[in-house]
C-alpha positions in Angstrom: 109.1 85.1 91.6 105.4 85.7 91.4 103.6 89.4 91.1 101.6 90.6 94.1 98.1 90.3 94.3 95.6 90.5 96.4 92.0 89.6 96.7 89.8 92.4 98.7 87.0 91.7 100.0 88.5 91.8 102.4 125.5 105.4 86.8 126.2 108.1 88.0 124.2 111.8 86.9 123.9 115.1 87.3 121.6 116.6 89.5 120.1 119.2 87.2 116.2 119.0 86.9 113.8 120.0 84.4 110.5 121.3 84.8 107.7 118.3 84.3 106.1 118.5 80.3 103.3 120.3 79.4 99.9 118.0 78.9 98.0 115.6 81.3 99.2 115.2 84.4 97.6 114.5 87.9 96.8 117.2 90.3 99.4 118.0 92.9 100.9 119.8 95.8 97.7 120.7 97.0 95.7 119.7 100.3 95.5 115.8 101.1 91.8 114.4 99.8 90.2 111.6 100.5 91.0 107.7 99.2 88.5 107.8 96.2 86.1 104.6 96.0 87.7 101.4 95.3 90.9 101.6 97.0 91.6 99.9 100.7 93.9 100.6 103.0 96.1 97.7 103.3 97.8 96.1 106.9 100.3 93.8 107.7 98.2 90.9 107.4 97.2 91.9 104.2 100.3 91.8 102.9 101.3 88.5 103.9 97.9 87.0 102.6 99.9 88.2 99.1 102.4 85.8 98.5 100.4 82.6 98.4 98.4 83.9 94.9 99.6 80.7 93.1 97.8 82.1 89.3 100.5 85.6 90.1 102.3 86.9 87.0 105.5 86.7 86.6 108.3 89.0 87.2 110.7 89.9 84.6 114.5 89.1 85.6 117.5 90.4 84.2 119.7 87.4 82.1 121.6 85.8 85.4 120.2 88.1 88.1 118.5 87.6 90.5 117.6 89.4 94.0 120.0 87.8 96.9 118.9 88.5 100.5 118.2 87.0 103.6 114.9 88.8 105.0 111.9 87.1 105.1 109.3 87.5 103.0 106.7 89.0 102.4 108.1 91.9 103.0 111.0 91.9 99.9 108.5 93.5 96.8 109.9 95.2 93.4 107.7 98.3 92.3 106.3 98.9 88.5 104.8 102.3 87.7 101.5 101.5 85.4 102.4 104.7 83.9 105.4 103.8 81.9 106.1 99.4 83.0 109.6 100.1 84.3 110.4 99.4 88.0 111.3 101.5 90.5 115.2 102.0 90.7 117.4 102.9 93.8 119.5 106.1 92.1 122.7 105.0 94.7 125.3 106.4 92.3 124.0 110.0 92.2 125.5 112.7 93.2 124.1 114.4 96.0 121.7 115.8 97.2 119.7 113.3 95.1 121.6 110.2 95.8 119.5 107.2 96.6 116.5 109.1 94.5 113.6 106.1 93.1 113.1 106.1 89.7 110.7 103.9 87.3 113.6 103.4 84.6 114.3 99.9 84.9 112.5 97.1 82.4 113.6 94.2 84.5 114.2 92.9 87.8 118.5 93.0 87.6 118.9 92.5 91.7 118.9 94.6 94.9 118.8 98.0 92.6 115.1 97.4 92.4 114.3 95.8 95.9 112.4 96.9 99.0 111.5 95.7 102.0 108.0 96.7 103.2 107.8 97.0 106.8 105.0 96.9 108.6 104.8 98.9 112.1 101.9 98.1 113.9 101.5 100.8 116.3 101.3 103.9 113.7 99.5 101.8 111.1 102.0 102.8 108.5 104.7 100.8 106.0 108.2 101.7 105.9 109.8 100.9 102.5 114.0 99.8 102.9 116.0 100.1 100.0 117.9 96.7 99.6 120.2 98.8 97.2 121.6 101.0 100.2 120.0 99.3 102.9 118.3 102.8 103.7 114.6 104.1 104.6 112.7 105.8 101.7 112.1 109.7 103.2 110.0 112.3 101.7 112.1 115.2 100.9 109.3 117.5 101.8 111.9 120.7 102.1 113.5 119.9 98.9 111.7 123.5 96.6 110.9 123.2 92.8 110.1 120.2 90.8 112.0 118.1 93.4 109.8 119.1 96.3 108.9 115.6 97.7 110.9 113.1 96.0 111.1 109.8 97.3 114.8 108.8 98.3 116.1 105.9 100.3 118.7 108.0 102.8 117.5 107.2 106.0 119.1 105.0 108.7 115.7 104.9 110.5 111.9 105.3 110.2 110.0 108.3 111.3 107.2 110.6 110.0 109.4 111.4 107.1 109.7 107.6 106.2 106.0 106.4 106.7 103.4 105.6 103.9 100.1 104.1 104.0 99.6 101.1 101.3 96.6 101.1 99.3 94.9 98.3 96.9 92.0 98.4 94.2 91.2 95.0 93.3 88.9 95.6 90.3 91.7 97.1 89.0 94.5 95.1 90.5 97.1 97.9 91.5 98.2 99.5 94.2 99.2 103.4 95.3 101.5 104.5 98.0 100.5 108.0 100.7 102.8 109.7 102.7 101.8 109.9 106.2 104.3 113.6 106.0 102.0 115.3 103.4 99.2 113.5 102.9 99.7 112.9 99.1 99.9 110.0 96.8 103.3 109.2 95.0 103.1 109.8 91.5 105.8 108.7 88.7 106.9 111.7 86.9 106.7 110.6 83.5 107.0 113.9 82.0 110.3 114.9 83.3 113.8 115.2 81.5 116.6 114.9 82.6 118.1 112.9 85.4 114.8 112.6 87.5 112.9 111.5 84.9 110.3 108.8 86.2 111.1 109.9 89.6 108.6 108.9 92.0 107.2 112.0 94.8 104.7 112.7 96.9 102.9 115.5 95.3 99.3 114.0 94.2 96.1 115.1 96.3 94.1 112.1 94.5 94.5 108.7 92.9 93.8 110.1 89.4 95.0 107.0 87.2 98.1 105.3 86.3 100.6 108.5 87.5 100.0 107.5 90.8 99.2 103.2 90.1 101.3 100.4 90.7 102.3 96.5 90.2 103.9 95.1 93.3 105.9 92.0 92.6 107.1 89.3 95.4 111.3 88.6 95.6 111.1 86.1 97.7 109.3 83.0 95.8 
């Protein structure tokens, strides 16, 4: 299990949400901006050039788990928020209407809770991020109102405009950010939540401000 990288030059719980903390946070819900200098767009090709990076890091595993599936790679990839380390967790045991929910909460790689499959379509340009938790499509849930107003969650039995994201990497910096094609905006971790979408991941940033919106990718299939 090696992490992604990529050389450019080329438990069930309740549904109640609190209001993010006061303090530092990225800006959001606002107009879609322009990628700042540094980042690329990346393509399918891209991606697959990933998984051969033979000096990767490694990804932690939980003690006697490991990810079992049969797609083929390079698609299969575990999510890390810079922001707080923990991976991005398919929320499949809550209640709705935030079943399926992504959340950074999870310090190691315990199976298919922390999988997705990264599909590439090449006609819109666009990723489509599977949950291998449900077997689901990550949607935007751009008509959800307050705090939970575009959070990501993996509902979806197919991929349209709510389900497509464009891939981004900055290799001076070695991470990665994820746009909705349905907004415009960056996903950003929301690390300054309580309650039971804390670390949930949305689609609420204008601009790749630093490590709210920043991730690790790691490969499940070596």
């Amino acid at each position: 299990m090696t992490s992604v990288v990529l050389s450019l030059s080329a438990l069930l719980a309740a549904s109640a949400l609190a209001s993010p903390a006061a303090g530092a946070a990225p800006r959001a819900d606002r107009p879609a901006a322009a990628v700042p200098s540094g980042w690329e767009a990346v393509d399918g090709t891209g991606l697959t050039r990933i998984t051969g990076e033979a000096d990767a890091r490694k990804a932690p595993l939980g003690a006697g788990d490991g990810v079992t599936t049969t797609a083929a790679e390079p698609e299969l990839l575990a999510l890390q928020s810079a922001r707080n380390g923990q991976f991005t967790t398919t929320e499949v045991n809550y209640a709705a209407p935030h079943t399926g929910a992504l959340r950074a909460r999870s310090a190691t790689i315990g199976g298919a809770w922390e999988g997705f499959a990264f599909e590439w379509d090449e006609a819109s340009a666009t990723y489509a991020l599977k949950s291998l938790a449900n077997n689901r499509y990550v949607a935007v849930e751009k008509n959800y109102t307050g705090p939970a107003q575009n959070v990501l969650r993996a509902r979806s039995t197919s991929a349209g405009g709510w389900e497509r994201f464009v891939l981004y990497y900055n290799e001076q910096l070695d991470r990665w950010a994820i746009q909705s094609t349905l907004n415009g905006l960056f996903v950003a971790m929301e690390n300054g939540y309580t309650g039971s979408l804390q670390y949930a991941l949305r689609a609420r940033s204008t601009e790749i401000t630093g490590s709210w919106e920043e991730f690790a990718l790691y490969d499940l299939g070596a």
